[in-house]
C-alpha positions as CSV (number, residue, x, y, z in Angstrom):
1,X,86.0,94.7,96.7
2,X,87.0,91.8,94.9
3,X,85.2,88.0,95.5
4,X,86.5,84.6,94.7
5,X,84.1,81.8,94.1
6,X,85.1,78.6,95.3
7,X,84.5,75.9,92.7
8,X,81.6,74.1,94.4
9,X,79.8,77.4,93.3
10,X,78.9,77.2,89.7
11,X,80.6,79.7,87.6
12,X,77.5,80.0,85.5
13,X,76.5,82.9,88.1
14,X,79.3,85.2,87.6
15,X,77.6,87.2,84.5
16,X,74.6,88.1,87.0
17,X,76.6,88.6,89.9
18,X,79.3,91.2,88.2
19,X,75.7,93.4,87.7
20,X,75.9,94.3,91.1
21,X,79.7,93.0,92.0
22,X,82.2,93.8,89.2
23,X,85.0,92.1,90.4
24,X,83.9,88.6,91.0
25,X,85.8,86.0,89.8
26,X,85.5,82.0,89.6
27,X,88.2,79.7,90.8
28,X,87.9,78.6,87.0
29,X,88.7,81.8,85.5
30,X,92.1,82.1,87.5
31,X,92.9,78.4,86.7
32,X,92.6,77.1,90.3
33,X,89.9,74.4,89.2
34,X,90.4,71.0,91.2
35,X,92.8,72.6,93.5
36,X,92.7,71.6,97.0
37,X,91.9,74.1,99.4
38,X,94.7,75.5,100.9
39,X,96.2,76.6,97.1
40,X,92.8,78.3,96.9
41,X,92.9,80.0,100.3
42,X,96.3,81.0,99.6
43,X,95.5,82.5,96.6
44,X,92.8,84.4,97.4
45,X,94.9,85.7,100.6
46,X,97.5,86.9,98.2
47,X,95.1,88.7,95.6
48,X,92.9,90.6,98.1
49,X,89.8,88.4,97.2
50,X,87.1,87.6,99.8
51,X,86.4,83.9,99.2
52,X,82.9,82.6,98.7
53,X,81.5,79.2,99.5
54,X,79.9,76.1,100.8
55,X,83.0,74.6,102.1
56,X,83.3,74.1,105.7
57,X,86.9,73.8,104.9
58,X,87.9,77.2,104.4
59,X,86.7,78.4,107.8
60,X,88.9,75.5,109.5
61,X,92.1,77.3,107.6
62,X,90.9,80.3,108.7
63,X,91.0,79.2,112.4
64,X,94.7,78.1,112.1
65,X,95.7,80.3,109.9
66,X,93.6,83.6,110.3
67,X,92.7,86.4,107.4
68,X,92.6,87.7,105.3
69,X,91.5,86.3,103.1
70,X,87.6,87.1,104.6
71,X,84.7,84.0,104.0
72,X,81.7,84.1,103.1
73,X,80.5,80.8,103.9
74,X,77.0,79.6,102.8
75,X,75.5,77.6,105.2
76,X,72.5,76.7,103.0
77,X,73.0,73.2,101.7
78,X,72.6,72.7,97.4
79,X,71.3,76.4,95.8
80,X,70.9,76.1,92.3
81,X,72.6,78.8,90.7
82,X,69.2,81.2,90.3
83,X,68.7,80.7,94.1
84,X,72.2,80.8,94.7
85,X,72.5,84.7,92.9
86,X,69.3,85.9,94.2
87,X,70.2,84.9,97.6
88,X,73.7,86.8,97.5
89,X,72.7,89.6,95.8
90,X,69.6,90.2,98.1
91,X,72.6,90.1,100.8
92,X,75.1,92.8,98.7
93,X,74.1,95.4,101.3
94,X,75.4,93.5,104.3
95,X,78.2,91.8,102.3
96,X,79.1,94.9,101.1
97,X,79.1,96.0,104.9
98,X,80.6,92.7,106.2
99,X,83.9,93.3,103.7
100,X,84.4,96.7,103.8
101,X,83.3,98.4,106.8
102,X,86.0,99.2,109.7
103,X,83.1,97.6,112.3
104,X,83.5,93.8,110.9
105,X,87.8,94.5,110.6
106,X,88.2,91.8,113.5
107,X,85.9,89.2,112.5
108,X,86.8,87.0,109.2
109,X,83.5,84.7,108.5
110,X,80.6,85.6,107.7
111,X,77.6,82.7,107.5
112,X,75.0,82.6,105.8
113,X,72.0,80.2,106.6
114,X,68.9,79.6,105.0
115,X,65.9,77.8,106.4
116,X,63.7,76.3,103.6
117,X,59.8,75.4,104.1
């Protein structure tokens, strides 16, 4: 199970989230910083990577274009990076679940929301 951060996540999570996920990766690390969307979609597609983000965009490829790739799309507004990790890894039963598990095979999105007080 392999994960793809999309660059509006900071990469400054990726040493607490490969504790519990060892194969997450930052756009960064596989050189895809600044690229547009698509090149990033694309390239998840084509390395088995579920893509993980805040970017409405990648959900509007996936319409047109379908998956894989699967998205995990944070519907949270800004996280800092602390509340960003905690929040994903208090999820890593259900994303677990939500990327591997033959009852979510047809569905491509997963949202995440989060109401703040």
């Amino acid at each position: 199970m392999k994960f793809l951060l999309d660059q509006n996540i900071s990469y400054r999570v990726i040493k607490r989230l490969r504790e519990h996920f060892p194969d997450v990766q930052s756009v960064k690390e596989n050189n895809l910083e600044n690229a547009d969307d698509l090149k990033i979609w694309e390239y998840a597609r084509d390395n088995q990577f579920t893509l993980v983000t805040f970017d409405e965009d990648f959900n509007n490829i996936q319409l047109i274009k379908g998956f894989p790739p699967k998205i995990i799309w944070f519907k949270t507004g800004n996280l800092d990076k602390t509340q960003f990790s905690d929040f994903f890894i208090s999820n890593k039963d259900f994303i677990k679940t939500f990327v591997t598990d033959e009852i979510y095979a047809g569905q491509g999105c997963l949202e995440f929301f989060l109401i703040k007080n």
